[in-house]
C-alpha positions in Angstrom: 0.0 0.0 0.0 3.0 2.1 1.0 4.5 1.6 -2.5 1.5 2.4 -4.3 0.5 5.7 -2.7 4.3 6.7 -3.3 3.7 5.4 -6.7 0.7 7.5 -7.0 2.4 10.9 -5.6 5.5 10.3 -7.7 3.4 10.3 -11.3 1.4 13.0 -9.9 4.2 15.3 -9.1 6.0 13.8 -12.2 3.1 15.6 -14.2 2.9 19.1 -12.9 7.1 19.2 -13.9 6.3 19.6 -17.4 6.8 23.4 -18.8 4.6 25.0 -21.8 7.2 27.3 -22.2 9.2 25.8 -24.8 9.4 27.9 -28.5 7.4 25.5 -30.4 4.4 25.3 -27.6 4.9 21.7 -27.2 5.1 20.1 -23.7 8.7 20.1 -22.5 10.3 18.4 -19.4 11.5 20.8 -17.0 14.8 20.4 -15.3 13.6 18.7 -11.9 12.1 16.2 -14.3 15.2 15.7 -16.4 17.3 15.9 -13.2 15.5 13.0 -11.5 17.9 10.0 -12.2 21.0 12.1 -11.0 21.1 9.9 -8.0 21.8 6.8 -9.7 24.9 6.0 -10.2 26.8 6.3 -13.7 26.5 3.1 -15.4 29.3 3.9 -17.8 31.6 3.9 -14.7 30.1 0.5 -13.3 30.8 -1.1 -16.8 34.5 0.4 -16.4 35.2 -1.0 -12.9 33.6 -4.5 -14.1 36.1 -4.1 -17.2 39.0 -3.5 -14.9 38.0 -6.1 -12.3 36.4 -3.9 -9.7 39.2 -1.5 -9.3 38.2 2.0 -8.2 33.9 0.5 -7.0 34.7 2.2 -3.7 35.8 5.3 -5.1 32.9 5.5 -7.7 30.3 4.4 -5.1 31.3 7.2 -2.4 32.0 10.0 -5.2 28.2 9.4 -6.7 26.7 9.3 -2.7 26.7 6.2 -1.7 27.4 4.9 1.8 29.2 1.8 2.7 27.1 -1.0 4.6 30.0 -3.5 4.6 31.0 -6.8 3.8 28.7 -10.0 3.4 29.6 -13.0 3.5 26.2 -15.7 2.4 27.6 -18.7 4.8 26.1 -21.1 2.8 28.2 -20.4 -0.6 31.8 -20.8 -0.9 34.9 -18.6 0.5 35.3 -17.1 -2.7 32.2 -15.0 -2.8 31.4 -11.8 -0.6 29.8 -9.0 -1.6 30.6 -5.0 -0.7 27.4 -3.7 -0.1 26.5 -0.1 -0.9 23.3 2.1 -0.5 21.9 5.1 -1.6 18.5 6.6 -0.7 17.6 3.7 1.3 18.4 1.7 4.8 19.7 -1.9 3.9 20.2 -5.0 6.2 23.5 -6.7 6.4 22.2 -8.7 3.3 21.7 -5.6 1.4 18.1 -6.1 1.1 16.2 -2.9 2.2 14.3 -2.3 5.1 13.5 1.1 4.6 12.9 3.8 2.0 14.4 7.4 1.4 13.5 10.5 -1.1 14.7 9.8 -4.4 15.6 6.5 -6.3 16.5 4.4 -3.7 19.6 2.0 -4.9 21.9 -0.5 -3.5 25.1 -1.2 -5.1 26.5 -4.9 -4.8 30.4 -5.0 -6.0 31.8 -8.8 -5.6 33.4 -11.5 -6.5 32.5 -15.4 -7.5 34.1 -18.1 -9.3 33.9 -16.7 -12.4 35.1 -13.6 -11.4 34.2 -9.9 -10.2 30.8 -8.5 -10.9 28.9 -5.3 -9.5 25.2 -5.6 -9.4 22.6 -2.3 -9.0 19.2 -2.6 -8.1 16.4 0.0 -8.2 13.0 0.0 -6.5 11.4 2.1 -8.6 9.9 1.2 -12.4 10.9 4.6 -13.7 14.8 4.0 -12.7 14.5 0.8 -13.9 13.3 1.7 -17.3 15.9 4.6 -17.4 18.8 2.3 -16.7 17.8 -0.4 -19.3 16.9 2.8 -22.2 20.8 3.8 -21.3 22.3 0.5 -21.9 20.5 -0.1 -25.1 21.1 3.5 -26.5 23.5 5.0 -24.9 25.8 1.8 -24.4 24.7 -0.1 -27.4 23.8 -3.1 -25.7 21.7 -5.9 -27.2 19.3 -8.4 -26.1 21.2 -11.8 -25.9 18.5 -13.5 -24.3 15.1 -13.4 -22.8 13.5 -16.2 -20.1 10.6 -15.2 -17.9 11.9 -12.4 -15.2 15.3 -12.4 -16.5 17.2 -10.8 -19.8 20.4 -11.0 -20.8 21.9 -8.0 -22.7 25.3 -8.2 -23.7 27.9 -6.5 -25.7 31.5 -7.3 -26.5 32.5 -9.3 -23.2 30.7 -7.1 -21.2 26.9 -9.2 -20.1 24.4 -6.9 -18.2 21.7 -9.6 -16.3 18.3 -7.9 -16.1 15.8 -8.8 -13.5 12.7 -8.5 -11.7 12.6 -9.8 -8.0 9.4 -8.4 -5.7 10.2 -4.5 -6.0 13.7 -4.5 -7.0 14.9 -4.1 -10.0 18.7 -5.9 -10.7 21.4 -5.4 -13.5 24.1 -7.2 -13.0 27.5 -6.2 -14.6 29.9 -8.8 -14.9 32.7 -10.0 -18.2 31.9 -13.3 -19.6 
C-alpha cells in the first residue's frame, strides 16, 4: 500500500514538472524532471570497474553518494564470494536487502566476486529508474538483447553481459565480463 501511494504521488508530481514554455508550444520536461535520475549511479563507470575487475567501485560508489554498509559474506556459498554492499536513498540489512525507503531513487550497489570472477550488481525500487537504466544501456551503451526467459534478460555487448531482472520491488542489473 505504501509503495502504491508513493507510486501515485510520484506520477502525480512527475506531471505538474512539465513546462509550456518551450518555443514550439509543445510540452517540454523541465529540469527537476530531467534531473531525477541524477542519484543513480553512472553506469558507464560500473561497466569500467567491471572491465578493470572492480578496481576503483569504492571510489565511484562514495563520489556518486553512496554509503558503505559492509561486507557479506552468504555462509552457505563458498569462500570465494562476498559482496561490498552499498546504499543510496535507502536503509539496507547486512544482506543488502532494504528495510526502509528514502527520497529519491533508492539504490543499492553490490560489487563482488564469485568463481567466475568480479561482478557489481545495482538494483532500483522504482519502475521509472529501472526503465531509465535499461533505455541507457540499449542507447546509450549499445547493448543488445542476448536473451530473454521469464523475469530475466540477458543483454550483452562485447565481453561485457548486463543480467536484467525483476525480484518483488527490486529491479537488478548485474555487470559482470563473460
Amino acid at each position: 500500500m505504501k509503495v502504491l501511494v508513493s507510486f501515485l504521488i510520484f506520477m502525480t508530481s512527475s506531471l505538474c514538472c512539465y513546462s509550456q514554455s518551450s518555443v514550439m508550444g509543445a510540452p517540454r520536461p523541465s529540469a527537476a524532471l530531467l534531473a531525477s535520475f541524477n542519484d543513480i549511479i553512472s553506469i558507464g563507470e560500473l561497466i569500467k570497474s567491471v572491465k578493470e575487475g572492480n578496481a576503483g567501485i569504492k571510489k565511484i560508489a562514495e563520489r556518486s553518494g553512496y554509503a558503505f554498509r559492509g561486507r557479506y559474506h552468504d555462509p552457505e556459498l563458498n569462500d570465494f564470494y562476498y559482496e561490498d554492499v552499498y546504499y543510496k536513498n535507502c536503509m539496507v540489512a547486512a544482506d543488502g536487502s532494504p528495510i526502509k525507503y528514502g527520497k529519491g531513487n533508492s539504490s543499492v550497489l553490490i560489487a563482488g566476486s564469485v568463481g567466475f570472477g568480479p561482478f557489481v550488481s545495482i538494483r532500483v525500487y522504482n519502475k521509472r529508474a529501472y526503465n531509465y537504466i535499461k533505455s541507457e544501456l540499449r542507447n546509450k551503451f549499445h547493448f543488445k538483447t542476448a536473451e530473454v526467459d521469464g523475469k530475466w534478460t540477458t543483454l550483452k555487448k562485447g565481453n561485457v553481459v548486463v543480467d536484467v531482472s525483476v525480484d518483488g520491488n527490486a529491479y537488478c542489473f548485474t555487470f559482470y565480463i563473460k
